[in-house]
C-alpha positions in Angstrom: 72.7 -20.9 -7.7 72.0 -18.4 -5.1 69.2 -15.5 -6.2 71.6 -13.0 -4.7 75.0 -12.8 -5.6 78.1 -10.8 -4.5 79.1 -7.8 -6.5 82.3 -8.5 -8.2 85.5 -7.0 -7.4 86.8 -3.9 -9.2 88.0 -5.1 -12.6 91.9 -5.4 -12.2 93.5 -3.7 -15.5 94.9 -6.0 -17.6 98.9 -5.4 -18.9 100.4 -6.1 -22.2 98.6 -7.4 -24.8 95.8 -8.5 -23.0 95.7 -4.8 -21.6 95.0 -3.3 -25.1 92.9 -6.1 -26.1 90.9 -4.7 -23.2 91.3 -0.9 -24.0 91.0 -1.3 -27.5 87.8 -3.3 -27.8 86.6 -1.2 -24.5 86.6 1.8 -27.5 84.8 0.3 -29.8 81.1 0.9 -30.1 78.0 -1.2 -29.9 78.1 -4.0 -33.3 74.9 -2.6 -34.3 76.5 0.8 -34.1 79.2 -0.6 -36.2 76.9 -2.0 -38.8 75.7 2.1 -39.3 79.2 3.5 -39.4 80.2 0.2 -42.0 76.6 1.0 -44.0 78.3 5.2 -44.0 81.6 4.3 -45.2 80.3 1.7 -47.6 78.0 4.3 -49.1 81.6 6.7 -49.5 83.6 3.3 -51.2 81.0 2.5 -53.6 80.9 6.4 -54.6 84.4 6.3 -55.2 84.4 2.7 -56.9 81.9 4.1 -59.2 83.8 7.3 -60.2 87.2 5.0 -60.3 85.0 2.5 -63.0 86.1 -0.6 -60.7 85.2 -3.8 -62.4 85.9 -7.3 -62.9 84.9 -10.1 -65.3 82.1 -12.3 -63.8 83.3 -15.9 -63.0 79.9 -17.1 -64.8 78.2 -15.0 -66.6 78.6 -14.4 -70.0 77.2 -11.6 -72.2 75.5 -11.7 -75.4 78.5 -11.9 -77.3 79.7 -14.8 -75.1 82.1 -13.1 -73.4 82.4 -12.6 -69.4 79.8 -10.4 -68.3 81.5 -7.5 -66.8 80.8 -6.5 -62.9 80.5 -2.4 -62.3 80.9 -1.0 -59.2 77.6 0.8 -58.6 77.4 3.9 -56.5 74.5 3.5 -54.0 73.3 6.6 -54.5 72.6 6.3 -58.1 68.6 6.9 -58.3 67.8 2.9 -58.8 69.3 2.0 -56.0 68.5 5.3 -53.3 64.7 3.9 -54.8 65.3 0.3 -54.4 66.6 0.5 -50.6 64.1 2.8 -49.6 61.2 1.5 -51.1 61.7 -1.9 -50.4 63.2 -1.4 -46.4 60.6 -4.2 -45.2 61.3 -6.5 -47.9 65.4 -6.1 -47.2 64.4 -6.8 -43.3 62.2 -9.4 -43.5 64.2 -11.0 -45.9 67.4 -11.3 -44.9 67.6 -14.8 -44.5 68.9 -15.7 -40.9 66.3 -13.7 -38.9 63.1 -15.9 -39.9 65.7 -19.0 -39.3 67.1 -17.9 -35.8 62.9 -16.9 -35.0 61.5 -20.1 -35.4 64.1 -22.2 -33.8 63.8 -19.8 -31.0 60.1 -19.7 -30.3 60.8 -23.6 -29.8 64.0 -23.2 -28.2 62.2 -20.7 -25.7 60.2 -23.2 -24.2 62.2 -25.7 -23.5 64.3 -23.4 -21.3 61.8 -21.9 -19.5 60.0 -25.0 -18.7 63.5 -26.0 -16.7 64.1 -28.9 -19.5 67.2 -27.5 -20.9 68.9 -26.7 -17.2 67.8 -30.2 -15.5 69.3 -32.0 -18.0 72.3 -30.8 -18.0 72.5 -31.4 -14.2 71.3 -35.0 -14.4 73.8 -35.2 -16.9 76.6 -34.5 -14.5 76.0 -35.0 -11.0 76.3 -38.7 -11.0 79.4 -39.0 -13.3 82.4 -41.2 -11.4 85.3 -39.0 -10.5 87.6 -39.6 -12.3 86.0 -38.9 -15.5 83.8 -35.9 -14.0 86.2 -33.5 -16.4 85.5 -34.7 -19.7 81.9 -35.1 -18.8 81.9 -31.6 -17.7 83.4 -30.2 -20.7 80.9 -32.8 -23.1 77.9 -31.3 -21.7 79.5 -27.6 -21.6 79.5 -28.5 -25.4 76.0 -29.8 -26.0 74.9 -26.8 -23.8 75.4 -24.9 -26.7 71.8 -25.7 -27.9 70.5 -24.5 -24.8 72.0 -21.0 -25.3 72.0 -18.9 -22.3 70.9 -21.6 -19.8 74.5 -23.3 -20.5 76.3 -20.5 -19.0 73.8 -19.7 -16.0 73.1 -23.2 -14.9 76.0 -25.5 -16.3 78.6 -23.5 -14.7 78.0 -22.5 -11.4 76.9 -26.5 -11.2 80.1 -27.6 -12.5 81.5 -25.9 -9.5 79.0 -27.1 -7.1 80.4 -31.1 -8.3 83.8 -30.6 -8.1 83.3 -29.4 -4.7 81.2 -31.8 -4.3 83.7 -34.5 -5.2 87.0 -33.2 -3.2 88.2 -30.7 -6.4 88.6 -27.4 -7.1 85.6 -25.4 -7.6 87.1 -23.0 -9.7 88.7 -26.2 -11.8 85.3 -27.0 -12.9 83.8 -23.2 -13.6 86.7 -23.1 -16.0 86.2 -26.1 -17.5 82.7 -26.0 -18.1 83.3 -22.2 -19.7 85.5 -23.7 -21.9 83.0 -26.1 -23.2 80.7 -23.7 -23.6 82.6 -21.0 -24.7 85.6 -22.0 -26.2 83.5 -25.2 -27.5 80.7 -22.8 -28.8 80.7 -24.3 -32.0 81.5 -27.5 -31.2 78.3 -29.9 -30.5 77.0 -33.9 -31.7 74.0 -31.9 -33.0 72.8 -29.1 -35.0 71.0 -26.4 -33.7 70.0 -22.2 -33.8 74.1 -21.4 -33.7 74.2 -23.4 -37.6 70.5 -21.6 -38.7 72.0 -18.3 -37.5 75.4 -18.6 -39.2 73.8 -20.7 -42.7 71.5 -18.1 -43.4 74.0 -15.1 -43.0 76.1 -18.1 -45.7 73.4 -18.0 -48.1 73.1 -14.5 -48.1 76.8 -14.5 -49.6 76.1 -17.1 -51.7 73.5 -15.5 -53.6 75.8 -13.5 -54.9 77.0 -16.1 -57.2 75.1 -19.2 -57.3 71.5 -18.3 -56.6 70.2 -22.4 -56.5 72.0 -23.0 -53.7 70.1 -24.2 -50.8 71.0 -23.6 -46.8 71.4 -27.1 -45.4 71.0 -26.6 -41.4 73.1 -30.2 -41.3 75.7 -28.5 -43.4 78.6 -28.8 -41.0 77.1 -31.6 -38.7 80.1 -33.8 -39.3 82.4 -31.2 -38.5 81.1 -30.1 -35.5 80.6 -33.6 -34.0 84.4 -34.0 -34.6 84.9 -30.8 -32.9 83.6 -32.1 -29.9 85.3 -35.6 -30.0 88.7 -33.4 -30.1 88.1 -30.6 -27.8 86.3 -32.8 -25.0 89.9 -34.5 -24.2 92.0 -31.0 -25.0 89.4 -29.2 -21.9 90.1 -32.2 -19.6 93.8 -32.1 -20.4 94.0 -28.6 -19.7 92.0 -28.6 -16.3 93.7 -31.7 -15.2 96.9 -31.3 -15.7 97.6 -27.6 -16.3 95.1 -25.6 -14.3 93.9 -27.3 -11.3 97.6 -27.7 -10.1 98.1 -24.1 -10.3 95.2 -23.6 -8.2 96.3 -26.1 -5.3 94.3 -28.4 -3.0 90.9 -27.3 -2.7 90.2 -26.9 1.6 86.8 -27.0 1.7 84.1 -24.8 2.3 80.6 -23.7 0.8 79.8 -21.2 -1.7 79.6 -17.9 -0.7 76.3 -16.6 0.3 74.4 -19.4 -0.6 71.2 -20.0 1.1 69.9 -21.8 -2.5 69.7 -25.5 -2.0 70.2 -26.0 -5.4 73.8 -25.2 -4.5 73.7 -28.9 -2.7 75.5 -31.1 -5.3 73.9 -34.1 -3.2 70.4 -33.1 -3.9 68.2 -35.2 -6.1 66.5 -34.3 -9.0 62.8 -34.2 -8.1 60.1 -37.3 -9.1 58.4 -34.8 -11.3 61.9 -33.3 -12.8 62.7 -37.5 -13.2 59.3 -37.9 -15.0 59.6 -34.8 -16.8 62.8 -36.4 -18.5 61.1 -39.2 -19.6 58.4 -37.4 -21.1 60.7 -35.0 -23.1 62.9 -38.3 -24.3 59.6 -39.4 -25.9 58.7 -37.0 -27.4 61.9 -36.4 -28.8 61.9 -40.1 -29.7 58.3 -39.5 -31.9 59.1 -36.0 -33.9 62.6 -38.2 -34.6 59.8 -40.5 -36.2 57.7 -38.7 -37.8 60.5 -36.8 -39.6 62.2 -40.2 -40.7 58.8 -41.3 -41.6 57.5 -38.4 -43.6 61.7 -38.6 -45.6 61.5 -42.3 -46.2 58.3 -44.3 -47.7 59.4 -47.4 -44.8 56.4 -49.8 -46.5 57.6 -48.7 -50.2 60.7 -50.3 -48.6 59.8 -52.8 -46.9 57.3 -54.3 -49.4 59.9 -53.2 -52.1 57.7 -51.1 -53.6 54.4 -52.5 -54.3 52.9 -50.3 -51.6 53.3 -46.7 -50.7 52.3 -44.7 -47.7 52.2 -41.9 -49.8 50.8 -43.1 -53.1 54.1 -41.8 -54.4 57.7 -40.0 -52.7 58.0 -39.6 -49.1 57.0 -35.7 -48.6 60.4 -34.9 -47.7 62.4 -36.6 -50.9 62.2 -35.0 -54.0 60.8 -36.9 -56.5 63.1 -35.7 -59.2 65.0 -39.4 -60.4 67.7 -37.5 -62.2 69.3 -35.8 -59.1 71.8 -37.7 -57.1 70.3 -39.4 -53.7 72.2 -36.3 -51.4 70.5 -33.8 -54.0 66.6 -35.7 -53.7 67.3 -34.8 -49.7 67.8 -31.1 -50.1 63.7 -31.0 -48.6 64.7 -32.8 -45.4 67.9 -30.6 -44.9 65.7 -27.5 -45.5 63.2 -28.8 -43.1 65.5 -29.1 -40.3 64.7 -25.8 -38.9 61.1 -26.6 -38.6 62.2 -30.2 -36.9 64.4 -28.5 -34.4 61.7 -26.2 -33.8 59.1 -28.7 -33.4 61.6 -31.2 -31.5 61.9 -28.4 -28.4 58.5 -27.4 -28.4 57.3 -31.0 -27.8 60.0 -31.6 -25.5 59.8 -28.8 -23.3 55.3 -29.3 -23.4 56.4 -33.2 -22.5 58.9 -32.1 -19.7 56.7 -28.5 -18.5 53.7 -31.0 -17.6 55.2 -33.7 -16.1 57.3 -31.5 -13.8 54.8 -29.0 -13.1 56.4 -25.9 -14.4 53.5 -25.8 -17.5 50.2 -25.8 -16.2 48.2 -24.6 -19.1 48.5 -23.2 -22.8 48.7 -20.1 -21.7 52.5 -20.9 -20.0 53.4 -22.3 -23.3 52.6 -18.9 -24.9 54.4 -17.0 -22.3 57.3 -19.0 -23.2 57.1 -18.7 -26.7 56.5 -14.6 -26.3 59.3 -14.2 -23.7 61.8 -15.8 -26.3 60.6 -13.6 -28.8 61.4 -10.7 -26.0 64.6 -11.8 -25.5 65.1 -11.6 -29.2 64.5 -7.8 -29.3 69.0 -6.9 -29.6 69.0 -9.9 -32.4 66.4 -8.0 -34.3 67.7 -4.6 -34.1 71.3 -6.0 -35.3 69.5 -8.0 -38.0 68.0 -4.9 -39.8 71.4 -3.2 -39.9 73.4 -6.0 -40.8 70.9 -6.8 -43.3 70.9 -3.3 -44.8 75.0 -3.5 -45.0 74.6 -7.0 -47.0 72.2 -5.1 -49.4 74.7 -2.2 -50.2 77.1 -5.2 -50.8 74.9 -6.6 -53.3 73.8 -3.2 -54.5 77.2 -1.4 -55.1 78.9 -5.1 -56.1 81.3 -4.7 -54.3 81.4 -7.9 -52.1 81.7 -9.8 -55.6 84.3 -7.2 -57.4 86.5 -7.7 -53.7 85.6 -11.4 -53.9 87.2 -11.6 -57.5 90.4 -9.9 -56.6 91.1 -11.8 -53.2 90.9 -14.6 -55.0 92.7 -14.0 -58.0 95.4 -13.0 -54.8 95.5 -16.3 -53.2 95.5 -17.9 -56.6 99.0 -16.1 -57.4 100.3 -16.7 -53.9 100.3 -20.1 -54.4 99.0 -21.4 -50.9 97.7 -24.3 -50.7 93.9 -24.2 -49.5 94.7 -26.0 -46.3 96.8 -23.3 -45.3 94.6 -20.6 -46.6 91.6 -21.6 -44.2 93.9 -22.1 -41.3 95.0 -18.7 -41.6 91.1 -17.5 -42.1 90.5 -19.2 -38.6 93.5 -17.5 -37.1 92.1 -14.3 -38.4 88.6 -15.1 -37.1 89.9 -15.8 -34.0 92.0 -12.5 -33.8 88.6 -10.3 -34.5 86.6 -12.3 -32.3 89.0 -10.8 -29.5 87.5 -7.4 -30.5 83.7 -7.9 -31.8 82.2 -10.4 -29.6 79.0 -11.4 -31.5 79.4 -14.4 -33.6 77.0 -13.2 -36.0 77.9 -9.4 -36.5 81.7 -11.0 -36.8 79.9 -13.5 -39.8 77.8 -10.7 -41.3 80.6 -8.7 -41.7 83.3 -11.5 -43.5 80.6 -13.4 -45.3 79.8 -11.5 -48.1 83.7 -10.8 -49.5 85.0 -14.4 -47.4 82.3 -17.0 -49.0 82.4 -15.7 -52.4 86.1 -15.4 -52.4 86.3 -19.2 -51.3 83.7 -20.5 -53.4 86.0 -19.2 -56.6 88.5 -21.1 -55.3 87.4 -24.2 -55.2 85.8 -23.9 -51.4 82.6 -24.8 -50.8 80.5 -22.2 -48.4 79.7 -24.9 -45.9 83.4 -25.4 -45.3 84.2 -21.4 -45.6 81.4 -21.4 -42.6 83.2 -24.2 -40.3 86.5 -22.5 -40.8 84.8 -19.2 -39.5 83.3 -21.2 -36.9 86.5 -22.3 -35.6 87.9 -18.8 -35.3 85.5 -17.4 -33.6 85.5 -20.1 -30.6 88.6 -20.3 -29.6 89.4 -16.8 -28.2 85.9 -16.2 -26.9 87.3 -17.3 -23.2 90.1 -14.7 -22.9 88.2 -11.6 -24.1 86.7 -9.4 -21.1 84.6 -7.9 -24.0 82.8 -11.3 -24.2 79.3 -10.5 -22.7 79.3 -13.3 -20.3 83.0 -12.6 -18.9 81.8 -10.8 -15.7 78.9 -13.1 -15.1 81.4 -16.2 -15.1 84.0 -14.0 -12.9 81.1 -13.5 -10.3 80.8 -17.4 -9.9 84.1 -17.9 -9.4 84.1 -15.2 -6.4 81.7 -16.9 -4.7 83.9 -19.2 -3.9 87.1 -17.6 -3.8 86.1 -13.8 -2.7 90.3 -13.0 -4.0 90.0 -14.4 -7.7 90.0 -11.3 -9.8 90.0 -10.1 -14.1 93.5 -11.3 -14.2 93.0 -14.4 -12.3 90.0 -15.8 -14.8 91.8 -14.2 -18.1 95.3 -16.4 -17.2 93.2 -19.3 -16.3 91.5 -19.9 -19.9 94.4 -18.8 -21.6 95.7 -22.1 -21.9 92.6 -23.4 -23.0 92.1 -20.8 -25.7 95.8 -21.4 -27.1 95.2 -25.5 -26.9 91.3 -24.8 -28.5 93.2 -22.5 -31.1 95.8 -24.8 -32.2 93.5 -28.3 -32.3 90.9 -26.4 -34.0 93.7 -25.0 -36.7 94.7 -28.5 -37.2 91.8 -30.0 -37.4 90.4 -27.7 -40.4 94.0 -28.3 -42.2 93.9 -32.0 -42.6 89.9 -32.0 -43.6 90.2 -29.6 -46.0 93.6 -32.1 -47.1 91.8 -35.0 -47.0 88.2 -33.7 -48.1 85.8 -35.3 -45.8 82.4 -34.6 -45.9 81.4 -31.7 -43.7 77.8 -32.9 -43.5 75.1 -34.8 -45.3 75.2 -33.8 -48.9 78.0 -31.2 -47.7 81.4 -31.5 -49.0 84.7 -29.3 -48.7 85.4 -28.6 -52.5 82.7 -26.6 -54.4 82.5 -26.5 -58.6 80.3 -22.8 -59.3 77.8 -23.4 -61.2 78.4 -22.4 -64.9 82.4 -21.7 -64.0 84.5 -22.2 -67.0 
């Protein structure tokens, strides 16, 4: 990438549907603003819920004559609660379950980017992939760039249109289908990462609500996901192959505009130290892998059959509890996945940062760390309001009391649960075109949309995937999504012309392909019930339900 590029064109204004998509979401405020305006009017509903005596009979709870507890709509400011959410602010902060998940990962995730690990494997990833199959690969990567956050949009796509060049294609063939992987694949990965400790702890935030002994499982939709990417990897190279590079014509030649960066040289190898650094990372991926199997299975207890122990006892990770099921004596490996990941792309990027030069000392590795946590700052401000609107939830009752009645409505409608989660990931989708964040979106649905689903039958990991699904396939055709001008200015630099318009009807055929796999794909698991992860399953029995 060149360190200068050219200012974009004026924004051509879109017509139609996509035109009030545009004005529309143009008029709606920052999401942490709408977290303050959602935490005023929720104040007003629970007032008015209170006076009104809303209620409804607890799924679970029973009374002390045995019968169904009743749930009262509470006004928030009734004196327990004006003390309890003033009084306890820090707790209500620092509690709210995804912030200290998203942290960690990041202050490991931080490191790895800036020490260059994250954006030169990607690129060795790619460069050397044979023609023919340079789409897919594109489009893989795009996906498993999701882990690296921001570094998959500003290295993985200005390089994808470096290769196609590069190999005779259309530059502007392989910017799209690399910001379809990323974008429209955001979900979509062969690993977990900070995108499922994000979105599982807003999940058991909701879930709280009515089974407090469930546990977040970062692995929780693991199977899902992989599948995700098995499906979308051949939709993107469909799309660019057959439907969007022909529309763009023969590519002529030519060299990126303004580009005096030699990194823009698709024929440039990596560098010994960025080969070596590579290496390194790989092993020390290769040992926390280890040491995590090591410390979650006793391997001389079972190799020996028993008669020795590393551990004089259970593997520190396996509960020791013999009258859970084998999935339910894992629960302290699944909960330890966030420290793994964390670990994993510390040591990784240390391994990589010496070997290529880009750490020199501990000092870089606490500049990475602290910049991370810098870049954090927006999360953090979003986090306390959105954690202060899931509180009023929980406070007034009314996520549970709106939980009750949706799904007493579904119940009476009669749809089948496949179709009720494909139409939850069509109206996740149609959101996402307006609220770009894919955690304000979750914070906001979770508390009424788990709850509702976990009375029916659903269990919260697979209410999560369905969101997860909805909120990828329309990021590529919003201009509200934060990185929409960014990939428009990589495009210009290689064709000065290609304007709003041009990029918006260019994913649109990803994002309708995406939408309609992605629909599919959640109907027949829910219909078949496959697994959604290790110990993670698509029905859910509540606790205590009767």
């Amino acid at each position: 990438m060149s360190d200068k590029t050219p200012e974009a064109a004026p924004a051509e204004h879109q017509k139609g549907i996509l035109g009030l998509i545009e004005r529309a979401g143009n008029r709606l405020p920052d999401p942490v603003f709408i977290f303050f305006y959602l935490i005023i009017a929720m104040a007003i509903i629970s007032v008015v819920a209170d006076l009104a005596n809303l209620a409804v009979d607890h799924p679970t709870r029973l009374d002390e004559s045995g019968n169904p507890a009743v749930v009262d709509a509470i006004s928030v400011f009734s004196p327990d609660s004006i003390r309890h959410l003033l009084v306890e602010m820090p707790e209500i902060f620092t509690g709210f379950h995804p912030l200290g998940y998203v942290l960690v990962v990041m202050l490991g995730a931080g490191v790895a980017e800036r020490a260059g690990l994250f954006g030169t494997a990607m690129r060795a990833a790619v460069r050397d992939v044979p023609k023919f199959l340079l789409t897919p690969a594109v489009a893989l990567v795009a996906m498993m760039g999701n882990l690296a956050a921001d570094a998959a949009y500003v290295v993985l796509i200005p390089l994808a249109a470096v290769i196609f060049a590069a190999a005779g294609r259309h530059p502007i063939a392989g910017i799209t289908a690399a910001f379809a992987g990323v974008s429209g694949g955001f979900s979509a990965n062969l690993l977990p990462g900070q995108l499922d400790a994000l979105l599982f702890g807003i999940t058991e935030e909701a879930v709280l609500a009515l089974d407090p002994t469930w546990v977040m499982n970062i692995a929780g939709n693991w199977y899902f996901i992989a599948a995700m990417t098995i499906l979308f990897t051949p939709v993107i190279w469909f799309v660019t192959d057959k439907i969007i590079e022909p529309r763009l014509g023969k590519w002529k030649g030519g060299a990126v505009v303004g580009s005096t960066n030699p990194d823009d040289d698709a024929s440039a190898d990596l560098t010994p130290g960025q080969k070596k650094g590579l290496a390194h990372a790989g092993i020390a991926v290769l040992i926390i892998s280890l040491i995590w199997i090591f410390m979650t299975v006793d391997v001389l207890a079972l190799v020996t059959g028993g008669s020795a122990s590393l551990y004089g006892g259970n593997a520190p990770l396996f509960s020791p509890d013999t009258d859970l099921s084998a999935t339910q004596r894992l629960v302290p490996f699944f909960s330890s996945l966030v420290a793994g990941f964390m670990l994993l792309f510390i040591f990784a990027g240390i391994a990589y940062g010496r070997a290529a030069g880009t750490i020199n000392n501990h000092r870089d590795i606490v500049d990475m760390m602290a910049g991370a946590m810098k870049d954090m700052g927006y999360y953090l401000v979003l986090a306390f309001f959105a954690a202060y609107f899931v509180e009023l939830f929980n406070q007034s009752q009314l996520g549970l009391i709106f939980a009750v009645n949706g799904a007493n409505g579904i119940e009476n409608s009669g749809l089948p649960l496949p179709i009720v989660l494909g139409l939850i990931v069509l109206f996740a989708a149609i959101l996402n075109l307006f609220v770009g964040s894919a955690s304000a979106k979750w914070a906001l649905l979770a508390p009424v949309l788990v709850p509702m689903l976990m009375l029916l039958g659903v269990s919260p990991e697979m209410a999560t995937a369905a969101y997860r699904v909805g909120d990828s396939g329309t990021n590529i055709i919003t201009p509200l999504m934060v990185y929409f001008p960014l990939i428009l200015v990589f495009a210009q630099r290689w064709v000065p012309s290609f304007g709003l318009g041009s990029l918006t009807a260019s994913m649109i055929p990803y994002s309708i392909w995406l939408l309609i796999t992605g629909i599919a794909m959640t109907v027949l698991w829910v219909f078949l019930n496959l697994p959604l992860g290790p110990g993670a399953t698509v029905q859910y029995v509540l606790p205590g339900a009767g």
